[in-house]
C-alpha positions as CSV (number, residue, x, y, z in Angstrom):
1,X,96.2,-4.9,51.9
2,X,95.5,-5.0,55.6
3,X,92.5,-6.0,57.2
4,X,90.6,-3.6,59.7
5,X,90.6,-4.9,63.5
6,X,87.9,-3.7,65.5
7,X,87.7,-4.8,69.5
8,X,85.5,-3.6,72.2
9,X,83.5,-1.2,69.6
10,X,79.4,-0.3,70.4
11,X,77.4,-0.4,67.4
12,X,73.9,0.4,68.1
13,X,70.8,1.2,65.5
14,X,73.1,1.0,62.3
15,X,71.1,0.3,59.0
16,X,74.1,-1.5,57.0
17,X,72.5,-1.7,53.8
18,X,73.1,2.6,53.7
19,X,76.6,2.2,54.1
20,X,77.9,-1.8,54.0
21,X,79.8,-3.3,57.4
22,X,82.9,-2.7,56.8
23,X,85.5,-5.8,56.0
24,X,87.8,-7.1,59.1
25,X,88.1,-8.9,62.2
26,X,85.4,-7.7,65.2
27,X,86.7,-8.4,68.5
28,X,84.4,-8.3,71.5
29,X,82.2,-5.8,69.9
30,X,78.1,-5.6,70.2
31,X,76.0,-5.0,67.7
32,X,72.5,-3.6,68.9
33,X,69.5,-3.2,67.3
34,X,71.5,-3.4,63.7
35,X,69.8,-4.0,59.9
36,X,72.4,-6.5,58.4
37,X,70.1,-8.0,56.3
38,X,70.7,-9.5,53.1
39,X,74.0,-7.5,53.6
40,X,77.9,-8.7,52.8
41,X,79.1,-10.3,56.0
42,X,81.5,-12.8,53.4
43,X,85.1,-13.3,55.4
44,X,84.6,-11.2,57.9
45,X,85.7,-12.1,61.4
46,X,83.4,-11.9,64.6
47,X,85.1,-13.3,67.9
48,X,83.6,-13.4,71.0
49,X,80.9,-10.4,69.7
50,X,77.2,-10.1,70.5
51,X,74.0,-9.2,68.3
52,X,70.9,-8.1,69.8
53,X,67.8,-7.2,68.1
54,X,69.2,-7.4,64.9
55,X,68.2,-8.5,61.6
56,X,70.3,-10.8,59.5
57,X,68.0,-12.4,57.3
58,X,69.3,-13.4,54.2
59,X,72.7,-12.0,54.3
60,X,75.9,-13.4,53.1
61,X,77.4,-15.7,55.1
62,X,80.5,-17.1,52.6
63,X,83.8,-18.1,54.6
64,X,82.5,-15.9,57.9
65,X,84.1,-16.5,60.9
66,X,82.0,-16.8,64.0
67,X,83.4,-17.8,66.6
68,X,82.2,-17.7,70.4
69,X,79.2,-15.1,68.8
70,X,75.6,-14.6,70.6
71,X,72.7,-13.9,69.2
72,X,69.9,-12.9,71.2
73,X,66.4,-11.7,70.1
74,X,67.3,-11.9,66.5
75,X,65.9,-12.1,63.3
76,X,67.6,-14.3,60.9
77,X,65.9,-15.9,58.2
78,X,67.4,-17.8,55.6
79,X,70.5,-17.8,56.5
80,X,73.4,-20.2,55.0
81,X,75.6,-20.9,57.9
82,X,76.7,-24.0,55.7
83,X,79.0,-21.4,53.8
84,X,80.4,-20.4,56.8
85,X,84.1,-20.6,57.7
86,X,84.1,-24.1,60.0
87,X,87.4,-23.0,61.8
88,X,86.4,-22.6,65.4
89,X,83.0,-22.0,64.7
90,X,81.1,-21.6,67.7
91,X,77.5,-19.9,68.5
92,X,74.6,-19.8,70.6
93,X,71.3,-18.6,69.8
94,X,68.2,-17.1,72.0
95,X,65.2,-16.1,71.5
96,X,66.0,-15.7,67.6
97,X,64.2,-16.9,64.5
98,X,66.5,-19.3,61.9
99,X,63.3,-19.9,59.8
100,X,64.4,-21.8,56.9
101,X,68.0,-21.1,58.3
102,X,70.9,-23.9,56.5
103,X,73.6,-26.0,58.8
104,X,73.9,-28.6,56.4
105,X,77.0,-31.0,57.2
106,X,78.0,-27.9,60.4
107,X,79.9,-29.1,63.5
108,X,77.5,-27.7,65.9
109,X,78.9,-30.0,69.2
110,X,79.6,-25.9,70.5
111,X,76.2,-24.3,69.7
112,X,73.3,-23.4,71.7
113,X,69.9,-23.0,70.6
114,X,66.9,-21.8,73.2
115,X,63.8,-20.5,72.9
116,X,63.9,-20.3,69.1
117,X,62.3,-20.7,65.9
118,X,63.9,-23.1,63.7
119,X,60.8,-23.9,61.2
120,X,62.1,-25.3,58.2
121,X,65.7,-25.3,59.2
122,X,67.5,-27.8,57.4
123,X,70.3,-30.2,59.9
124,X,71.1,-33.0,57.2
125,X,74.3,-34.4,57.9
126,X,75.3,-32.3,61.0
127,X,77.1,-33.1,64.1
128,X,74.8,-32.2,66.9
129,X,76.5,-34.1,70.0
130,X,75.5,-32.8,73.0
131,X,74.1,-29.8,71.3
132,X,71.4,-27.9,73.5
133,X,68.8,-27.0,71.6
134,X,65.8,-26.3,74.1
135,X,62.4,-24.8,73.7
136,X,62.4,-24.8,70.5
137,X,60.3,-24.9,67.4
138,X,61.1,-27.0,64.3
139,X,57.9,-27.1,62.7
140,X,59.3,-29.2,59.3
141,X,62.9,-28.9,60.4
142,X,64.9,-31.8,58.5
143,X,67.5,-34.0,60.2
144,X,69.0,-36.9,57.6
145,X,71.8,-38.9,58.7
146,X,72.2,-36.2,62.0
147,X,74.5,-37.3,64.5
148,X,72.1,-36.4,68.0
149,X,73.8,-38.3,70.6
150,X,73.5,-36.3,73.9
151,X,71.6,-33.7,72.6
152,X,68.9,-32.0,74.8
153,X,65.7,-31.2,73.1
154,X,63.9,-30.9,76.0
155,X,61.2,-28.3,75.7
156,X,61.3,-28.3,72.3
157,X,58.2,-28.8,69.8
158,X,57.1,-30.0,66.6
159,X,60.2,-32.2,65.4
160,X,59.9,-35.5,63.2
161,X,63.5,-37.3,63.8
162,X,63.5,-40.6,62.3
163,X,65.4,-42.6,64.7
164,X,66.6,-45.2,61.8
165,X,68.0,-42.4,59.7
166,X,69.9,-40.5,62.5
167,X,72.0,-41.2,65.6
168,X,69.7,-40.6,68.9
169,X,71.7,-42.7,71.5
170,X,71.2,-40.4,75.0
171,X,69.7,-37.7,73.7
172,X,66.8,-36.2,75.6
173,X,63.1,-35.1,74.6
174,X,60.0,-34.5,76.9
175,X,56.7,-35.3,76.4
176,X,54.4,-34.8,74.6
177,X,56.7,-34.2,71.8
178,X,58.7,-37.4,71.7
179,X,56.3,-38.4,69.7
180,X,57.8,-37.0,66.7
181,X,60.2,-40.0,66.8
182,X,57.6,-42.3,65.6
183,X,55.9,-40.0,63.1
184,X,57.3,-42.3,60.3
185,X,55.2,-45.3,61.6
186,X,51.8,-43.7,61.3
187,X,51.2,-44.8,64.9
188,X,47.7,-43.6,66.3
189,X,48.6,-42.9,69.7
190,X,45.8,-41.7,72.3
């Protein structure tokens, strides 16, 4: 059976739940304004392809390839990126919302996260080296045993990192929020 290749291809205002994406690899293509939720993405391919004002929430993520992939302005909600293929997988969010999204032991040393919700998003047992993720929300995000060396959370809000159950070394925060890395202590700080 051979699989579909796609590059360069437009696909703008598609509702995929009428008629399911189609299996295959999707080279360079942009998806705009696209309903892909809770729809069948499972070993599909996306290389170097963009998703704008779409919504993903809830779909199936199981052995997908992503690889070099933006999202921008996207809904996403619930999403398990653990089941994702790990083979080159590399992606950079804006402006998107990964509410109760799951990256549980990801390689995210590649990924980019700005200006985007992340409130309940669960990092527990992640490599985040160097990871951007800036301006931010993650209102009860978890990080256990997260490996945050050299990541830049500048900007962002609402964390709780407990610096004795993950790695911080260089990473950088801004104030106020720092704070969150001494929530465990009960501290009353003026």
């Amino acid at each position: 059976m051979s699989t579909k290749y796609l590059e360069g291809q437009s696909f703008e205002k598609k509702d995929f739940n009428k008629t399911p994406l189609e299996k295959g690899d999707y080279h360079n293509c942009t998806f705009v304004g696209c309903n892909l939720s809770s729809g069948d993405l499972s070993g599909i391919r996306f290389s170097e392809t963009e998703f704008v004002e779409c919504n993903l929430s809830n779909a199936n993520l199981s052995q997908t390839f992503l690889q070099e992939v933006n999202f921008e302005n996207c809904k996403m909600l619930g999403l398990q990126f653990s089941n994702c293929n790990d083979f080159g997988f590399e992606v950079t969010f804006r402006n998107c919302q990964l509410d109760h999204s799951i990256f549980v032991r990801m390689k995210l040393n590649q990924c980019v996260f700005e200006d985007s919700q992340l409130n309940g998003a669960d990092f527990t047992e992640c490599e985040l080296k160097k990871v951007s993720i800036t301006n931010c929300d993650l209102a009860n995000a978890t990080f256990e045993h997260t490996n945050l060396e050299g990541a830049d959370f500048r900007g962002s809000v609402n964390y709780t990192i407990d610096p004795e159950l993950n790695r911080i070394k260089g990473a950088a925060f801004s104030m106020p929020d720092v704070i969150g890395l001494l929530s465990r202590y009960k501290l009353k700080i003026d």
